[in-house]
C-alpha positions as CSV (number, residue, x, y, z in Angstrom):
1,X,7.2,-29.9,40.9
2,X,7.4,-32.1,38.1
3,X,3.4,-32.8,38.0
4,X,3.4,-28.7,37.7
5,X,5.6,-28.4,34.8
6,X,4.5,-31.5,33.0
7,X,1.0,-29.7,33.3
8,X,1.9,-26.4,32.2
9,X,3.5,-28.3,29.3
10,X,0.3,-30.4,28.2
11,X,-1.6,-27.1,28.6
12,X,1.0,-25.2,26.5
13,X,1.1,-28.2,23.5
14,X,-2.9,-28.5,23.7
15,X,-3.5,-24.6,23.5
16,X,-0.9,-24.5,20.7
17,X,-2.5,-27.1,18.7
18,X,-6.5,-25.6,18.8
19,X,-4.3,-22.3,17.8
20,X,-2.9,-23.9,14.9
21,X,-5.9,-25.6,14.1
22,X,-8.4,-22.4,14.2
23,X,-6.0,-20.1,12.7
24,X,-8.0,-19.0,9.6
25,X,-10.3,-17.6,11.9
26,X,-7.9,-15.2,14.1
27,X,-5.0,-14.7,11.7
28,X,-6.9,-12.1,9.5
29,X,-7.0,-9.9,12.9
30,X,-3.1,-9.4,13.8
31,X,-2.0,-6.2,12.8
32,X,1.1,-7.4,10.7
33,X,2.1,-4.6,7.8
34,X,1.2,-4.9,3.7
35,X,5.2,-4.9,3.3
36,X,6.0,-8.3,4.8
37,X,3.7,-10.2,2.5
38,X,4.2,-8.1,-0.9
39,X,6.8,-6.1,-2.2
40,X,6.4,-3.4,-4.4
41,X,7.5,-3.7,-8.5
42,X,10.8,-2.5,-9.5
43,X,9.9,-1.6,-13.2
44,X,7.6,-0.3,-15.6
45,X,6.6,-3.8,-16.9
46,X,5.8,-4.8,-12.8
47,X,4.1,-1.6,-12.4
48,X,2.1,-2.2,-15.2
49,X,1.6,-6.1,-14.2
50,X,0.6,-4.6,-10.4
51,X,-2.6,-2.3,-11.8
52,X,-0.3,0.9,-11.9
53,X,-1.5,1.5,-15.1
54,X,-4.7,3.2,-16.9
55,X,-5.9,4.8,-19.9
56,X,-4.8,7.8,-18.4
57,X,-2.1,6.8,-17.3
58,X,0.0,4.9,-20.0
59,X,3.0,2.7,-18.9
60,X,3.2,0.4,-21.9
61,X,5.1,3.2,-23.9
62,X,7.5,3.1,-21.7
63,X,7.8,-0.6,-22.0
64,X,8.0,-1.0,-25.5
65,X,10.4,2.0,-26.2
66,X,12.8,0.1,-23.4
67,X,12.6,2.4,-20.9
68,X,15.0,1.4,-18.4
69,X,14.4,3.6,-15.5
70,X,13.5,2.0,-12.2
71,X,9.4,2.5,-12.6
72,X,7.4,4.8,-9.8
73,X,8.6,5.9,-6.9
74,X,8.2,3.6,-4.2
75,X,6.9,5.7,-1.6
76,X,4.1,7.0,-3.9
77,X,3.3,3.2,-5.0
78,X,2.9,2.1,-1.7
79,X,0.8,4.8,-0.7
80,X,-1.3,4.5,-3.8
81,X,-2.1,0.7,-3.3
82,X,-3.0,1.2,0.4
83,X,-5.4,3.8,-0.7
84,X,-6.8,1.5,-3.4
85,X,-6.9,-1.4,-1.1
86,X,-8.3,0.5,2.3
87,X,-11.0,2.3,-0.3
88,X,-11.7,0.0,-3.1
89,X,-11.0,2.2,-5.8
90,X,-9.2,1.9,-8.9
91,X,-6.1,3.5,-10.1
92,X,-6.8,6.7,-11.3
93,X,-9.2,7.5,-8.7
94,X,-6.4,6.3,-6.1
95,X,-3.5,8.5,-7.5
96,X,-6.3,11.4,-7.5
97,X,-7.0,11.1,-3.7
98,X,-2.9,10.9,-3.2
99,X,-2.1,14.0,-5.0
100,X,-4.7,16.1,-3.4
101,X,-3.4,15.0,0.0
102,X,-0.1,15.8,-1.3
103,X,-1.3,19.0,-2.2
104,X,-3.4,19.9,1.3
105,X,0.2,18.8,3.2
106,X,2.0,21.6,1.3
107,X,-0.5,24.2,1.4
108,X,-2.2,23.6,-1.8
109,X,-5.9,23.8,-2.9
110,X,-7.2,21.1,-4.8
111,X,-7.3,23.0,-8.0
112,X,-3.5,23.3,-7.8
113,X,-3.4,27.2,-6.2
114,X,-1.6,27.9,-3.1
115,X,-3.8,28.5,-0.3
116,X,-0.6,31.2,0.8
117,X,-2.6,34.9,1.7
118,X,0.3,36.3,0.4
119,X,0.5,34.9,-3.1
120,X,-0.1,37.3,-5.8
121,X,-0.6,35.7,-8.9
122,X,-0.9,37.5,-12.6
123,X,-3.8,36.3,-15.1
């Protein structure tokens, strides 16, 4: 019984060590979430220092007139930086993809109309 175990054992330490040895090769496939290894800024100036920021989207007024408001909205930067990440696109582009799917999740066209067949609206 003790040959078995001591066996098992020598298996268990020499698997472990070709593990720890090859594990650049087979750590990139565990499915282990964004949120563990980065957390999301808490402020303007992080969300600024993250890439939450464009010419379009301005976040250095905010900085310099002190603004001390948490930043973004969590959610919304999370979801914009796994869109920017999953389709390797920038900013702007990222927070346009988010809002439309925003938009088709509460019944709204791209263009900002609701998609309602009862809506009237008034030009």
């Amino acid at each position: 019984m003790a040959y078995l175990l001591y066996s098992l054992s020598f298996i268990c330490l020499i698997v472990a060590t070709a593990l720890y040895a090859t594990r650049r090769r087979w750590v990139h496939l565990l499915p282990v979430p964004d949120y563990i290894y980065q957390r999301l800024p808490s402020s303007f100036a992080g969300d600024m220092e993250s890439g939450f920021t464009s010419s379009d989207f301005d976040l250095s007024t905010n900085i310099a007139l002190g603004d001390s408001r948490a930043g973004l909205d969590q959610r919304a930067k999370r979801d914009v930086q796994q869109i920017m990440r999953g389709r390797g696109v920038g900013f702007d582009e990222a927070r346009r993809i988010y809002t439309e799917q925003r938009f088709a999740k509460n019944n709204i066209g791209p263009d900002g109309r609701p998609r309602d067949p009862k809506f009237v609206s008034f030009s």
